[in-house]
C-alpha positions as CSV (number, residue, x, y, z in Angstrom):
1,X,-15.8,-7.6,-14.3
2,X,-16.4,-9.1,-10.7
3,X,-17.6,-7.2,-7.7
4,X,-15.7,-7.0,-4.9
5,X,-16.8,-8.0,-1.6
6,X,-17.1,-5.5,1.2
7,X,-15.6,-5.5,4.4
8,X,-18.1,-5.5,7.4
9,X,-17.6,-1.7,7.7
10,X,-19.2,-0.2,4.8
11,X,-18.1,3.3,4.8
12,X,-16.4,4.8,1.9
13,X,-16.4,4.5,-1.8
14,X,-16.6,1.9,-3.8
15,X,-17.4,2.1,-7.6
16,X,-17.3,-0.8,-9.6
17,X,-18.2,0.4,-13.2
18,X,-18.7,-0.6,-17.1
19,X,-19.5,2.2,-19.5
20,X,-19.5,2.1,-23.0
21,X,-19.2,5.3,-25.4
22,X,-18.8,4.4,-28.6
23,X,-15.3,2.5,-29.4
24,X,-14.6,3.1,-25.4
25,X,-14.9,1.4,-22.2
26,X,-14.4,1.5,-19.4
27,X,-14.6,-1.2,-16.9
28,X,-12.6,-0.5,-13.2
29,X,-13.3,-0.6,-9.6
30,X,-12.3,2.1,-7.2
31,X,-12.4,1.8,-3.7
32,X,-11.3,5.4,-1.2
33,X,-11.7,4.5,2.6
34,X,-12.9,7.0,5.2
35,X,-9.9,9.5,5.7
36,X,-8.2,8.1,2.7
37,X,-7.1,10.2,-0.4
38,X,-6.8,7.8,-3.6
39,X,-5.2,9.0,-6.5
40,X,-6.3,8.2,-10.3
41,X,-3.4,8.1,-12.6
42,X,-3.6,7.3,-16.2
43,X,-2.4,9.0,-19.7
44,X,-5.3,11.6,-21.3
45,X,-8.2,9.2,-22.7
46,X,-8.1,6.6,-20.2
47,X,-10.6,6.9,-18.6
48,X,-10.0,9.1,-15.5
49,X,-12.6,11.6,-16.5
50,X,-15.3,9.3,-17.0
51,X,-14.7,7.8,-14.1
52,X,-15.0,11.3,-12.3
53,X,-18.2,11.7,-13.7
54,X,-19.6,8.6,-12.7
55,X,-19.0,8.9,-9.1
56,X,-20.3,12.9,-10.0
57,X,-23.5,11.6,-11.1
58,X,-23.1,12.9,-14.4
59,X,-22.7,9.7,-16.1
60,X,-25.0,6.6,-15.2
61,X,-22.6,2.9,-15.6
62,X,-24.4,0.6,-17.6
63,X,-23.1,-2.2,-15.5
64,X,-22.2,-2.5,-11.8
65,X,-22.7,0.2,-8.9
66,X,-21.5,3.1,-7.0
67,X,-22.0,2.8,-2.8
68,X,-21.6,5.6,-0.7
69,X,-21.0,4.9,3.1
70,X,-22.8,1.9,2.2
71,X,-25.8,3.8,0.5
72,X,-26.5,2.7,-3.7
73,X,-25.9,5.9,-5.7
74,X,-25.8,4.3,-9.1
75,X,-27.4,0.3,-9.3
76,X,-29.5,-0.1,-12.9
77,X,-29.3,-3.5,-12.0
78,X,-31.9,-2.7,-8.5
79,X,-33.1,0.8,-10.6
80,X,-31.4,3.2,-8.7
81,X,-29.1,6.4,-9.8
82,X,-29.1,9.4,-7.6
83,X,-28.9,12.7,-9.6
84,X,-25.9,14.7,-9.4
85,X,-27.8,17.5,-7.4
86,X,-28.8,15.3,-4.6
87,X,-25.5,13.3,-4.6
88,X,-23.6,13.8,-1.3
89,X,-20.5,14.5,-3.6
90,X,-17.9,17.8,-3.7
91,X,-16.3,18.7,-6.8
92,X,-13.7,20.4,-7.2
93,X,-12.8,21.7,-10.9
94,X,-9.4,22.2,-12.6
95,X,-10.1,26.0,-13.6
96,X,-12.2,26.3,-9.7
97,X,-15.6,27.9,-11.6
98,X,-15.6,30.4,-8.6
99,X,-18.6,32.6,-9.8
100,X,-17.2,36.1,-10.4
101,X,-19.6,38.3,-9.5
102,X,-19.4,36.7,-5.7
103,X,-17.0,37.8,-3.1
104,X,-14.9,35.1,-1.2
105,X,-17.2,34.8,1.3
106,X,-20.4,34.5,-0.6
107,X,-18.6,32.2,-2.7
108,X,-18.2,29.7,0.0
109,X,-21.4,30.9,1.7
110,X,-23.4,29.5,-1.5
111,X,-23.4,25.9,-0.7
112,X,-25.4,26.5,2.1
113,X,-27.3,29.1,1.0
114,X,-28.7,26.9,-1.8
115,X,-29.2,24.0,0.5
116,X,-32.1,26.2,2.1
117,X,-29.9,28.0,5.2
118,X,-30.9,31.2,5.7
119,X,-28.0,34.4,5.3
120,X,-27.0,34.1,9.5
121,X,-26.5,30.3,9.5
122,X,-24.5,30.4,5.8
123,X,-21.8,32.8,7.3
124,X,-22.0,30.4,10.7
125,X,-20.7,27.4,8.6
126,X,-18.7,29.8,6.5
127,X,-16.3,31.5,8.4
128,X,-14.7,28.8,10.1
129,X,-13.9,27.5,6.9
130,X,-12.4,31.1,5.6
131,X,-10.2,31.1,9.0
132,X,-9.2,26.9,8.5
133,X,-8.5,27.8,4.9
134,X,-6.7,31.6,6.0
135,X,-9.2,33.7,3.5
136,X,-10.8,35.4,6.3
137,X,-8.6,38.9,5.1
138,X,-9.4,38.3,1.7
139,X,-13.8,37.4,2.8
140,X,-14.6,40.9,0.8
141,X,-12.6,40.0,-2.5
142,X,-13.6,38.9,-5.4
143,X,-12.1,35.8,-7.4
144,X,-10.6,38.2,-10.2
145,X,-8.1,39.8,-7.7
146,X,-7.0,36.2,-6.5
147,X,-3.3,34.0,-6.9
148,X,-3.9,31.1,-8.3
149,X,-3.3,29.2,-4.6
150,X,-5.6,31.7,-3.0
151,X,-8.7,31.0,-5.6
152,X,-8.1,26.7,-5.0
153,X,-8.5,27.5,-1.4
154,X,-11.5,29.3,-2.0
155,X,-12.7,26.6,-4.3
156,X,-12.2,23.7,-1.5
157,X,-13.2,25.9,1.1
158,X,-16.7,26.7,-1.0
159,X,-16.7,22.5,-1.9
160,X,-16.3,21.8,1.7
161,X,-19.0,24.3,3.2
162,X,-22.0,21.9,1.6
163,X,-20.7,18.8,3.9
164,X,-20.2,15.8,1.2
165,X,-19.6,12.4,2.3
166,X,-17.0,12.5,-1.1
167,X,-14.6,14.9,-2.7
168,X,-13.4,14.5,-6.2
169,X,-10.9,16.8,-7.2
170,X,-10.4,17.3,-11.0
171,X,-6.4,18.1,-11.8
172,X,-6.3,19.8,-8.8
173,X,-3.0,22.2,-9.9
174,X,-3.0,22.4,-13.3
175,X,-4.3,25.8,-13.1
176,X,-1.5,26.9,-11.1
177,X,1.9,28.0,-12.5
178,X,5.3,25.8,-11.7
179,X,6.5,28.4,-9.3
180,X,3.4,28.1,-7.1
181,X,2.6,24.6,-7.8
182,X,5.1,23.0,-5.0
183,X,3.7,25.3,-2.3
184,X,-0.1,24.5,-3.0
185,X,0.9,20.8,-3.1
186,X,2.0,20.5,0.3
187,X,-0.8,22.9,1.2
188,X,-3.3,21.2,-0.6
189,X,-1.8,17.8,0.6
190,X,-2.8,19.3,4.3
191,X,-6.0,20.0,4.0
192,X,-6.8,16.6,2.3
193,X,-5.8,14.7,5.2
194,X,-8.3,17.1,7.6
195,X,-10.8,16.0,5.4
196,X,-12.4,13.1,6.8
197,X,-14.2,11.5,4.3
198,X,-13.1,9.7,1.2
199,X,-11.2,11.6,-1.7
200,X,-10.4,11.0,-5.0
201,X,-7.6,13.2,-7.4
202,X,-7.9,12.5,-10.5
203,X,-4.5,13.4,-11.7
204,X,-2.0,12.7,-14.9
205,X,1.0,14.0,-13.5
206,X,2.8,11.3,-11.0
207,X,4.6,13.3,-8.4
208,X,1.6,15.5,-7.9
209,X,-0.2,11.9,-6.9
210,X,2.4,10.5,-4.9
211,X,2.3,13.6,-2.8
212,X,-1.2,14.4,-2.2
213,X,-2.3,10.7,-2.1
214,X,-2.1,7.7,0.5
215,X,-3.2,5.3,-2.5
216,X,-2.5,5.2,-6.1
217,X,-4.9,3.8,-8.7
218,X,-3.3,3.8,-12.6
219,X,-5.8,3.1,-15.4
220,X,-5.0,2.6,-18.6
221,X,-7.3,2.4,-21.8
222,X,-10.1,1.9,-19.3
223,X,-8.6,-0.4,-17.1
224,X,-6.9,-0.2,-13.8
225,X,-3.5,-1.5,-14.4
226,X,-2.0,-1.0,-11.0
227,X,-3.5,0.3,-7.2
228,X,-1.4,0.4,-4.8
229,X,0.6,2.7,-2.1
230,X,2.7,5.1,-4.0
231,X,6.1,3.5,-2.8
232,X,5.3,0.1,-4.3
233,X,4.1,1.1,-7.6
234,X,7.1,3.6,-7.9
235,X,9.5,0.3,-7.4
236,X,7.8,-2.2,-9.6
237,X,6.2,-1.1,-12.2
238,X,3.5,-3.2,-14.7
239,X,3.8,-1.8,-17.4
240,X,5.7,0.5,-19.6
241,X,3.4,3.6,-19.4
242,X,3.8,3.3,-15.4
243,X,7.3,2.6,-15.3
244,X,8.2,5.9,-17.8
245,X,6.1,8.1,-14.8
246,X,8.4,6.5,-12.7
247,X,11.7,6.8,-14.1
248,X,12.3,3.4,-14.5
249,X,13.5,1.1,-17.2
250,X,11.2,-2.0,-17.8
251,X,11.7,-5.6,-19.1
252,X,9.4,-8.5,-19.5
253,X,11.1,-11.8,-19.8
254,X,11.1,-15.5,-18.9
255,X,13.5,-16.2,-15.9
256,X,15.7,-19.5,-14.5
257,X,18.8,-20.3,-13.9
258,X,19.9,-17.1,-12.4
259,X,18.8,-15.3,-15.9
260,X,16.4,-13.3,-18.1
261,X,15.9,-14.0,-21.3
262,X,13.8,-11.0,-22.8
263,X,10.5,-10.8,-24.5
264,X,12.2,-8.2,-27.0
265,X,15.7,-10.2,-27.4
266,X,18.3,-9.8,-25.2
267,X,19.6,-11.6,-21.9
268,X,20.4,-10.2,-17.8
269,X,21.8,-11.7,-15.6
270,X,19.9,-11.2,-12.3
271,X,21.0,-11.6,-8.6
272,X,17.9,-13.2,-7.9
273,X,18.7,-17.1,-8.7
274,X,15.5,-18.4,-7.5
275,X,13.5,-16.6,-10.4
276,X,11.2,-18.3,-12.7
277,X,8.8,-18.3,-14.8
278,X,7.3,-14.8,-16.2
279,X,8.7,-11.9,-14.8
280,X,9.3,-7.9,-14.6
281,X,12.7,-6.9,-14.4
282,X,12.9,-2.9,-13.0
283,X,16.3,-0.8,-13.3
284,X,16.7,2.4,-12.5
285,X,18.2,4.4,-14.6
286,X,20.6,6.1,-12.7
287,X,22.2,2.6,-11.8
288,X,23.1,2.4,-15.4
289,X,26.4,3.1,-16.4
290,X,28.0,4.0,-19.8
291,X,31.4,3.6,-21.6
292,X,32.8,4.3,-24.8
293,X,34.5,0.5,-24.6
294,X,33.4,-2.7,-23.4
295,X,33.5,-2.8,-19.5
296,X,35.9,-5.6,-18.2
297,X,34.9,-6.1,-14.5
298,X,35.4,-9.0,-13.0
299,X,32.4,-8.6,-11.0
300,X,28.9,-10.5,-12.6
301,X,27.7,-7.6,-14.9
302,X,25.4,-7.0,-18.0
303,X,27.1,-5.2,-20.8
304,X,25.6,-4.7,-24.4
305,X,26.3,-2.1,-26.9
306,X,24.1,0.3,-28.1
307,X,23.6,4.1,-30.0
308,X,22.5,7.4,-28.3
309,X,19.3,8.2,-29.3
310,X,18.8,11.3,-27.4
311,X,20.4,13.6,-24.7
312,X,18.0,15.2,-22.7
313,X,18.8,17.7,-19.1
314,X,17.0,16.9,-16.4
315,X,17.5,19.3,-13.4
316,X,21.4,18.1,-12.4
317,X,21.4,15.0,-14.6
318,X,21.1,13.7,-18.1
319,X,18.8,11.6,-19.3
320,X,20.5,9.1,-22.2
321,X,18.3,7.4,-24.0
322,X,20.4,4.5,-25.8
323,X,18.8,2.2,-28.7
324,X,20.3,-1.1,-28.2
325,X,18.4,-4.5,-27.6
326,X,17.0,-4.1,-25.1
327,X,16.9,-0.4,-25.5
328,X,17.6,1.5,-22.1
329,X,17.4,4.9,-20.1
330,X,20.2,6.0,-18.2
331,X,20.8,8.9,-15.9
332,X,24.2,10.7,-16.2
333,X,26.2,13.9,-14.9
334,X,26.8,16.6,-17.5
335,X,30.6,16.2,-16.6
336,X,29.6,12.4,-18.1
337,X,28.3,13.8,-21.1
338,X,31.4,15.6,-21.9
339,X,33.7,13.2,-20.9
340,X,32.1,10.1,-23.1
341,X,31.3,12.1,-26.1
342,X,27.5,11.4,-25.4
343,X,25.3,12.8,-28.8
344,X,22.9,11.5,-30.7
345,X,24.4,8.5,-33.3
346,X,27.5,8.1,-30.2
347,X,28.0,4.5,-30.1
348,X,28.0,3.2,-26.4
349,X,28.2,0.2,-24.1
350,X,25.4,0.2,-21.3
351,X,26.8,-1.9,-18.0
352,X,24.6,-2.9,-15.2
353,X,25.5,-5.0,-12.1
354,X,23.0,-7.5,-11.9
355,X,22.2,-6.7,-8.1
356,X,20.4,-3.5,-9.5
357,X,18.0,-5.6,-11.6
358,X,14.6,-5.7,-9.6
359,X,12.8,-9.2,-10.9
360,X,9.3,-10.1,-9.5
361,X,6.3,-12.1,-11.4
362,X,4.6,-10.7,-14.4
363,X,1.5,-11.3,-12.7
């Protein structure tokens, strides 16, 4: 693991840590600018929670450190870990933990409250949060009598009022139901950006990151695989988990001569002529196209035959999954579907121009 050297401006997060519980490690750096909103991806049992409750102060790293704005929260190496109670850190929970028995107001009011302001100077810092968050008609409820959206307003709101230098957010809408979740998103994604101080979402489902964050970080098996803006990772994948979150077909291979020859058997032809070496090849799968017979263009294409494995809906498409070498994922119309026959056991021949084949270095 090597630490990575800071810019002049220290401000921000930046995490560099190695924990080890029992067969698991994890060992990855995350770094969140001032202002910036970093997403953690990664399948369940990667890592993304203990991460979270490193930079939480619930879990000490046994190598490397945590720096806040500059400050050592977690260094066992200089002696030093900062207690999750005295940590400059907002948390925000997937079920909210809005204590019951509180009303909106004193909900958010408790921050303060238990940071030693007295009752007038609580509802001073509170109410301009219940008016930025629009809660100040609902200040006398309780959380029961809350929407889902309305109690993860009052969960930031309450997060907010004690002034950390960091938020974490844990699965921000996974409490929520689909037919609120898109207009909490956007909502959500708002009030991030007001924030002003770092923020991580720790997060499994893609769209939800690429929405609510400037930066996305993927881990895998307690690693970060990819970090990067949302728009690059979404295009070139590295490696299977991340290109299935992105709907995207993915090929390693060795490339020259205007070719591909793949890891798993099989050959594309590519646009690229210049590529060599190791390589990722990307393909959408809605550039891929399907026919009962072999295609006869006359324009440079890939064609290979393969057998449906699966027909799946996906909003106005189909998703075709075809076992063939290599095996591939292609995104048709229903009127497709009907037209070719397409069921499970169908045999098929996948066609793909070669300008559609995205090749960049393995890496």
């Amino acid at each position: 693991m090597t630490l990575s050297t800071m810019d002049a401006d220290t401000s921000g997060l930046r995490a560099v840590a190695q924990v080890r519980r029992g067969a698991f490690t994890l060992d990855a750096e995350v770094t969140a600018a001032r202002g910036e909103v970093v997403a953690l991806l990664g399948p369940n049992g990667a890592g993304k929670s203990t991460m979270l409750r490193v930079l939480a102060g619930l879990l000490p790293v046994d190598t490397g450190e945590v720096v806040l704005d500059g400050a050592p929260l977690d260094d066992p190496a200089r002696g030093v870990f900062v207690p999750a109670a005295a940590r400059p850190v907002g948390l925000v929970f997937q079920d909210y933990l809005l204590f019951p028995h509180l009303s909106v107001r004193q909900n958010v009011e408790f921050a303060p409250r238990a940071q030693g302001a007295s009752r007038a100077q609580a509802r001073a810092l509170a109410d301009p949060l219940l008016a930025r968050f629009g809660l100040t008609e609902l200040a006398g409820r309780r959380p029961g009598t809350l929407s889902g959206g309305q109690a993860q307003r009052v969960a930031l709101a309450r997060t907010l009022a004690a002034a950390p230098r960091l938020l974490l957010l844990d699965e921000p809408l996974a409490a929520l139901d689909a037919s609120t979740r898109l207009a909490v998103r956007a909502e959500l994604r708002e009030h991030l950006s007001s924030y002003g101080g770092p923020a991580l979402v720790v997060t499994h489902d893609p769209v939800e990151a690429m929405v609510l964050a400037d930066r996305l970080v993927v881990v895998e098996a307690g690693r970060v695989v990819q970090d990067g803006a949302a728009t690059e990772i979404a295009r070139r994948p590295r490696t299977e988990y991340v290109a299935r979150l992105m709907g995207l077909n993915l090929y390693r291979g060795t490339a020259g001569g205007g070719t591909v020859d793949l890891d798993g058997g099989g050959r594309l032809v590519v646009a690229d002529a210049e590529a060599a070496g190791r390589v990722l090849v990307a393909l959408r799968p809605a550039a891929v196209s399907l026919h009962t017979d072999q295609p006869r263009q006359a324009s440079p294409r890939n064609a290979w035959a393969g057998t449906v494995s699966t027909v799946e809906p996906m909003g106005d498409r189909v998703r075709v999954t075809i076992a063939a070498v290599p095996p591939v994922r292609a995104d048709v119309t229903p009127l497709a579907v009907a037209e070719l026959g397409l069921r499970p056991g169908r045999p098929v021949w996948t066609a793909v121009k070669a300008t559609e084949l995205d090749v960049y270095p393995a890496g």
